[in-house]
Residue frames as a rotation matrix with the C-alpha (Angstrom) as fourth column:
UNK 1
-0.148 -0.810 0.567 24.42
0.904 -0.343 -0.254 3.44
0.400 0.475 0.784 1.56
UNK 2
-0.764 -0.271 -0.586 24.92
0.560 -0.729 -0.393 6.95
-0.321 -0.628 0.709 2.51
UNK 3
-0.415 0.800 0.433 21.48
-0.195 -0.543 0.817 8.58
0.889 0.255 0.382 0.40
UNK 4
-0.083 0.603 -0.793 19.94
0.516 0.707 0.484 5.56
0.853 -0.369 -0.370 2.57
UNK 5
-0.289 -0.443 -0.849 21.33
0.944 -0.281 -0.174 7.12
-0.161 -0.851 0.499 5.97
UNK 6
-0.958 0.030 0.284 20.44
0.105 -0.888 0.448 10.72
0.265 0.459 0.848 4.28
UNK 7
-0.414 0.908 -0.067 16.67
-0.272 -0.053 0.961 10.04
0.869 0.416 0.269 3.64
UNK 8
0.273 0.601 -0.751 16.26
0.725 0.384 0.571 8.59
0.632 -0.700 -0.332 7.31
UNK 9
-0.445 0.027 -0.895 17.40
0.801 -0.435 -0.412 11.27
-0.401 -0.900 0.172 9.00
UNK 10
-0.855 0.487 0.178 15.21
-0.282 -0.725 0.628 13.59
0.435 0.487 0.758 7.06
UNK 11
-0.172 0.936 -0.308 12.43
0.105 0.328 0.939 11.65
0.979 0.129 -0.155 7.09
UNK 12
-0.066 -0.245 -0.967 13.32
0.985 0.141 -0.103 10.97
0.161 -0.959 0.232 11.23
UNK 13
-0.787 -0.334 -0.519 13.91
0.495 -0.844 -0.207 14.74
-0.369 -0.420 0.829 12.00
UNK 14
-0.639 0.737 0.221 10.61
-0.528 -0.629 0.571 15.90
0.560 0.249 0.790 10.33
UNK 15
0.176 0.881 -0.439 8.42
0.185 0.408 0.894 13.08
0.967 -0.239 -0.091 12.20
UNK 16
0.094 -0.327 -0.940 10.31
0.909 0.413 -0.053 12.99
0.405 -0.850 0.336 15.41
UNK 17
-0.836 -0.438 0.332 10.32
0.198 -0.803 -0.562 16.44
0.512 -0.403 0.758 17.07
UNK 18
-0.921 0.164 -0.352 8.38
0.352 -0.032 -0.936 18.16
-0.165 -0.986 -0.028 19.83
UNK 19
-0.693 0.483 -0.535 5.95
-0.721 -0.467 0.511 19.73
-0.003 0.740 0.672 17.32
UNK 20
-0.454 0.436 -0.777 4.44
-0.369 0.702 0.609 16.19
0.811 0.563 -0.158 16.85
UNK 21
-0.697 0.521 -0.493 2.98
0.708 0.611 -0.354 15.88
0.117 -0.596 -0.794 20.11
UNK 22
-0.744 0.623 -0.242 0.50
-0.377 -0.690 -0.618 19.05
-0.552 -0.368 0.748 19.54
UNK 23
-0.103 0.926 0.363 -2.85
0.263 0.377 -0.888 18.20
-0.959 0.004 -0.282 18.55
UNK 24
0.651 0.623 -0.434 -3.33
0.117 -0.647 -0.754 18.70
-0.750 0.440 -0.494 15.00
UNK 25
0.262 -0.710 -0.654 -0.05
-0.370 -0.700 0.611 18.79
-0.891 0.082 -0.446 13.89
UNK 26
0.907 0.392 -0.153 0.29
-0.382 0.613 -0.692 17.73
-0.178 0.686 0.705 10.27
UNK 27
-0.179 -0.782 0.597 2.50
0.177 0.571 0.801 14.72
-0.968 0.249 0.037 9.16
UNK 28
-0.486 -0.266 0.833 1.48
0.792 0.268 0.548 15.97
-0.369 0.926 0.081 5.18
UNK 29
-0.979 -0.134 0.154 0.81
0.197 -0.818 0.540 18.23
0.053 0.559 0.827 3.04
UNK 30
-0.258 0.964 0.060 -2.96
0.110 -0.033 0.993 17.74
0.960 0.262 -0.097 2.77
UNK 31
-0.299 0.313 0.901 -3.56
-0.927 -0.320 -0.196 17.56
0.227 -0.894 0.386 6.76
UNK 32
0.296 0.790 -0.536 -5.19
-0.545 0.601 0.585 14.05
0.785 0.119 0.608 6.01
UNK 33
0.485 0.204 -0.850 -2.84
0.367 0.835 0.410 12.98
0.794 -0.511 0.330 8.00
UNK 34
0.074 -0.256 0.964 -1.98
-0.485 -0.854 -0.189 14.79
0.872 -0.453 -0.187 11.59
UNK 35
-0.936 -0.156 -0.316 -1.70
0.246 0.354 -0.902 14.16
0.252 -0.922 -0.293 15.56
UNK 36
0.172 0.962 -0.214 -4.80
0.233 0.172 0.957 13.36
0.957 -0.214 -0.195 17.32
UNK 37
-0.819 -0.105 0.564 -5.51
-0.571 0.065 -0.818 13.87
0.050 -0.992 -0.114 20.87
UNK 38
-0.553 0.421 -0.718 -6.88
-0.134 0.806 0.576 10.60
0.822 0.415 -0.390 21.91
UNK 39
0.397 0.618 0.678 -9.84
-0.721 -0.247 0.648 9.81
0.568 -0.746 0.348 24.40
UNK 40
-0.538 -0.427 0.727 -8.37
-0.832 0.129 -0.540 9.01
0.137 -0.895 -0.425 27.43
UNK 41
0.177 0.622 0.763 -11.06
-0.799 0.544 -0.258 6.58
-0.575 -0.563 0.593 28.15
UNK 42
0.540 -0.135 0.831 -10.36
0.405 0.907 -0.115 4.39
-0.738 0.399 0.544 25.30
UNK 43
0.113 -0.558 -0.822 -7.43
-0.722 -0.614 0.318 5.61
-0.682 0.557 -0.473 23.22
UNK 44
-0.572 -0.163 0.804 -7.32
0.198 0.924 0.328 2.32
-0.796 0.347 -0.496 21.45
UNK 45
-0.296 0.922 0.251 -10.44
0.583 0.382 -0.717 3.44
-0.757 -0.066 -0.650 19.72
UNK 46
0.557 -0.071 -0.827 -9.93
-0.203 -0.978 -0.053 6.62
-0.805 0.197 -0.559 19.06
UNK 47
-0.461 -0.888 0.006 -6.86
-0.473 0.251 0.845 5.58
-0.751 0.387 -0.535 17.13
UNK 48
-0.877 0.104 0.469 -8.95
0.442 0.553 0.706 3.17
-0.186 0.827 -0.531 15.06
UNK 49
0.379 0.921 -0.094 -11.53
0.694 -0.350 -0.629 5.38
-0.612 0.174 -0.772 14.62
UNK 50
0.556 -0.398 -0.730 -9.15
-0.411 -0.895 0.174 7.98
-0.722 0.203 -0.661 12.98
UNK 51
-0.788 -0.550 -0.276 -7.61
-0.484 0.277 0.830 5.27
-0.381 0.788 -0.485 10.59
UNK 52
-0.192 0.704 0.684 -11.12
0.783 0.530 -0.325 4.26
-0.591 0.473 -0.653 9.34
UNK 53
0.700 0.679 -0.221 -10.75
0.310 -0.568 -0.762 7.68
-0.643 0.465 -0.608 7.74
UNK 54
-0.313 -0.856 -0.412 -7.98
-0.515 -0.212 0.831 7.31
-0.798 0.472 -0.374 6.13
UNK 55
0.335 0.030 -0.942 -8.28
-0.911 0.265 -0.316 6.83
0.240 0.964 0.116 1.75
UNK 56
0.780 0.099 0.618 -8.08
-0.115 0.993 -0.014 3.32
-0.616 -0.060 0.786 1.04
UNK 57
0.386 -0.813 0.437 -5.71
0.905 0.241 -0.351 4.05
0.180 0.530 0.828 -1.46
UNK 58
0.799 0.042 -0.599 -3.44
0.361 -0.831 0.423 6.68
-0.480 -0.554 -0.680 0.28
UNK 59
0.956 -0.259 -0.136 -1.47
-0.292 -0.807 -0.514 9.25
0.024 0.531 -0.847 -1.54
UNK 60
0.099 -0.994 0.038 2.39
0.221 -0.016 -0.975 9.14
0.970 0.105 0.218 -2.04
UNK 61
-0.136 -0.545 0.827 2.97
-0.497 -0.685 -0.533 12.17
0.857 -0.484 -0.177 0.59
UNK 62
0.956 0.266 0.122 1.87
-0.278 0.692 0.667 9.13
0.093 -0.671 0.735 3.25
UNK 63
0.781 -0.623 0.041 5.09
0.585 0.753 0.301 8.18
-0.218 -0.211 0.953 2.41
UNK 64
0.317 -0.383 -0.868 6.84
-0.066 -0.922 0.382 11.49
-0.946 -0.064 -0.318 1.74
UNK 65
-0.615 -0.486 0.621 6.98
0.724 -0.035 0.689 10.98
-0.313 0.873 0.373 -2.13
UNK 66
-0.836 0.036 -0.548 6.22
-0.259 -0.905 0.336 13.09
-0.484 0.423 0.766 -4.61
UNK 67
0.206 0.971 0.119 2.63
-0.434 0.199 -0.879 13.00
-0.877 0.129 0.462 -6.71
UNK 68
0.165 -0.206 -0.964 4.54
-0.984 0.037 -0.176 11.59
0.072 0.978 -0.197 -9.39
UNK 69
-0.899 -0.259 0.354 5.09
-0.367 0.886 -0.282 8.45
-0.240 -0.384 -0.892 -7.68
UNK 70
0.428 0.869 0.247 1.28
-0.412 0.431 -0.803 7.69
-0.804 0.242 0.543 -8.62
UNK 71
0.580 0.040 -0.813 2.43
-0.740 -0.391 -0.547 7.78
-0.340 0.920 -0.197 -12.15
UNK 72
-0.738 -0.662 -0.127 5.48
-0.617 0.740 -0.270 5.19
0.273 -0.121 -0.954 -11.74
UNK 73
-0.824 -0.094 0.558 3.52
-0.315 0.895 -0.314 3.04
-0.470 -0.435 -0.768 -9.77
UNK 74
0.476 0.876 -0.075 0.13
-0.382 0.130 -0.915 3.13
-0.792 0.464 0.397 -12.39
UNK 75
0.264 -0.602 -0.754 2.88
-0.889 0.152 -0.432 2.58
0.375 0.784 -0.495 -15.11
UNK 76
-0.761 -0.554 0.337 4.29
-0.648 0.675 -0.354 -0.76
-0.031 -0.487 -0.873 -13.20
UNK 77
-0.333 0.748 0.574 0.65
-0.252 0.516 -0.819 -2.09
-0.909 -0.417 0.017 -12.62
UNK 78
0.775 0.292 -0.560 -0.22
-0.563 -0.083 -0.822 -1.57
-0.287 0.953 0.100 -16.37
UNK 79
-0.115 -0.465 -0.878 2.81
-0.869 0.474 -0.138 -3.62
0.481 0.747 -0.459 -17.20
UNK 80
-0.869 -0.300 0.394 2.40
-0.429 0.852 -0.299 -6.34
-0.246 -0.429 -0.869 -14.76
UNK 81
-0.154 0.950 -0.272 -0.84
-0.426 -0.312 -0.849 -6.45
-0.891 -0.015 0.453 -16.21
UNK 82
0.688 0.227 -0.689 -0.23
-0.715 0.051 -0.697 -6.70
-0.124 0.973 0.197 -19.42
UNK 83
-0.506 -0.737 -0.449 2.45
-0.610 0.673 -0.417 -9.73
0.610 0.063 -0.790 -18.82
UNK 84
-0.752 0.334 0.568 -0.13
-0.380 0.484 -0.788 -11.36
-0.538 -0.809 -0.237 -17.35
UNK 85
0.300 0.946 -0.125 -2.41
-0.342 -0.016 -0.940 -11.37
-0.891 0.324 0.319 -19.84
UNK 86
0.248 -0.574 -0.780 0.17
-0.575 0.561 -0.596 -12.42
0.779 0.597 -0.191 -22.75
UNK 87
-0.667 -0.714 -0.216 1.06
-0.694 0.700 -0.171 -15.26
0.273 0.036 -0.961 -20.58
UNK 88
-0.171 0.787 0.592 -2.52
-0.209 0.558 -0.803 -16.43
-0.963 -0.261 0.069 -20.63
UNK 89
0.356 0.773 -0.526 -2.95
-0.765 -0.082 -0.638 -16.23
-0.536 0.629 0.562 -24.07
UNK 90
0.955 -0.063 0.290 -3.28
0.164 0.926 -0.340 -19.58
-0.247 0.372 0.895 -26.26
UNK 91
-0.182 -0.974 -0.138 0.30
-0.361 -0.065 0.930 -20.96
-0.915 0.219 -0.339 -27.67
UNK 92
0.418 0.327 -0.848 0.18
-0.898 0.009 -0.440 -21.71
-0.136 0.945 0.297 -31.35
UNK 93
-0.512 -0.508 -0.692 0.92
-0.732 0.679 0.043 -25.41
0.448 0.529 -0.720 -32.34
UNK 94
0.091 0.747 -0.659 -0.52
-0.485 0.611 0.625 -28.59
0.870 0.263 0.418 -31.99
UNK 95
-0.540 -0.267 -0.798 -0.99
0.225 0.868 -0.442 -31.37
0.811 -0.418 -0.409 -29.14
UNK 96
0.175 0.954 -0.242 -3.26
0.815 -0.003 0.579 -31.43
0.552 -0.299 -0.778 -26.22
UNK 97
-0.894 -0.160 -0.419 -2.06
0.448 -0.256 -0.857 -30.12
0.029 -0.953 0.301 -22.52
UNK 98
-0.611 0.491 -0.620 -4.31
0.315 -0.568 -0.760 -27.57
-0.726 -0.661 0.192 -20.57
UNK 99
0.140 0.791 0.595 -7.11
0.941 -0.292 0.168 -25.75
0.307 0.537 -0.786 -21.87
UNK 100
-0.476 -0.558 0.680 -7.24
0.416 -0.824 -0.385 -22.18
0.775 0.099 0.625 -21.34
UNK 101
0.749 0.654 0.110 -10.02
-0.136 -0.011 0.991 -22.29
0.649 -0.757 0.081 -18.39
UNK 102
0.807 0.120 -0.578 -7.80
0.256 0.812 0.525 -24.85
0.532 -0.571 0.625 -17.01
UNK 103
-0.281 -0.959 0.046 -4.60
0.815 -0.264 -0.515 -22.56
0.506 -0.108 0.856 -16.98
UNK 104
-0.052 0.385 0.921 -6.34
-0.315 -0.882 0.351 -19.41
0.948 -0.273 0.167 -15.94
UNK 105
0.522 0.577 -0.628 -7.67
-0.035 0.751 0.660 -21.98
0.852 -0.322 0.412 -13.13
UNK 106
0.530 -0.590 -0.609 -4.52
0.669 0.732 -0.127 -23.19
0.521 -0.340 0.783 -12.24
UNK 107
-0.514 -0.513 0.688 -3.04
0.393 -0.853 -0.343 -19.53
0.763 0.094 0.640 -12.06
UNK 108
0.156 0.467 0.870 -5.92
-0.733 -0.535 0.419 -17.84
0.662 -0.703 0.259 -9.95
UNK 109
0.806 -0.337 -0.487 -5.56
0.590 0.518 0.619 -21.15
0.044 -0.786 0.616 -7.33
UNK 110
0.100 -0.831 -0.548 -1.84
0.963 0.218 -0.156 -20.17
0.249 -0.512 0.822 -6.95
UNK 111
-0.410 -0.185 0.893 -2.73
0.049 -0.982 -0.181 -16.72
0.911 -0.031 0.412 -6.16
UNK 112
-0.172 -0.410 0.895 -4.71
-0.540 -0.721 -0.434 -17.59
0.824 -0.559 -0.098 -3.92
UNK 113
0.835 -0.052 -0.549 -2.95
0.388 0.763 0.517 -20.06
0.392 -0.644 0.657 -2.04
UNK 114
-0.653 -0.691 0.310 0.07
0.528 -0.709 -0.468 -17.24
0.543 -0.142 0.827 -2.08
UNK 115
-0.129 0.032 0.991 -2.32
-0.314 -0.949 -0.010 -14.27
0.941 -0.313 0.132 -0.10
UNK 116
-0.690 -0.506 0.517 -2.54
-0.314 -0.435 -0.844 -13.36
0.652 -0.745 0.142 3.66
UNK 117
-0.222 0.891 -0.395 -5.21
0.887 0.353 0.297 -14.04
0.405 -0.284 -0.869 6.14
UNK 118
0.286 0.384 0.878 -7.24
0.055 -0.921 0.385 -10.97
0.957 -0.062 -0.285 7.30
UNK 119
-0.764 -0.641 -0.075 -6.08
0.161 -0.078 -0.984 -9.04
0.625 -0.764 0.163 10.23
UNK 120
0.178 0.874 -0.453 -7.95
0.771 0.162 0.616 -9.49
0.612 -0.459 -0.645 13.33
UNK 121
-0.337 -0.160 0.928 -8.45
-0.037 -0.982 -0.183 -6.04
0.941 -0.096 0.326 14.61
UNK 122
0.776 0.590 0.224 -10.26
-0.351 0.109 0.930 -7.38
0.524 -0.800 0.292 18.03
UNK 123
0.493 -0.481 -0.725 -7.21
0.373 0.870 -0.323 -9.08
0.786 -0.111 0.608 18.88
């Protein structure tokens, strides 16, 4: 929609300009993340040397949001959380099925037969 079309050419017109090819120049508020000037000899390197310092869990402003966006997305995790955990717990009433090991079990297998394989960075 038109915000959509709004928010990329913001977002576009603040990364994209002539500014971003000086050394240094920051892409956020904090600086954490800026333009490098890579070593000629192996810029490849450089490059991943400069995202091995990057937080493991990086801020919003990585993504131009606001620090409140932590807040939304800790609120989201805390409920999927907690709807996980009430759909482990025991049902009241009689007859056999599953045990609760055996569901838990069954659950953590399909998680993780559902994740990724690790990215090969030598590639």
């Amino acid at each position: 929609d038109d915000k959509d079309m709004r928010t990329a050419d913001i977002i576009v017109a603040d990364m994209i300009n002539p500014a971003m090819l000086a050394e240094g120049h920051k892409l956020s508020r904090s600086g954490i993340y800026c333009a490098i000037e890579p070593n000629p000899d192996s810029p490849r390197q450089s490059y991943l040397d400069y995202f091995d310092t990057f937080p493991i869990t990086p801020e919003p402003e990585v993504f131009g949001m606001h620090d409140n966006a932590n807040i939304t997305c800790a609120m989201n995790e805390a409920d999927a959380n907690f709807t996980i955990i009430l759909s482990l717990q025991p049902r009241t009433g009689g007859g056999g099925g599953a045990s609760q090991e055996e569901i838990i079990g069954n659950i953590a297998k399909g998680i993780e037969e559902k994740l990724r394989t690790s990215w090969d960075l030598e590639a």
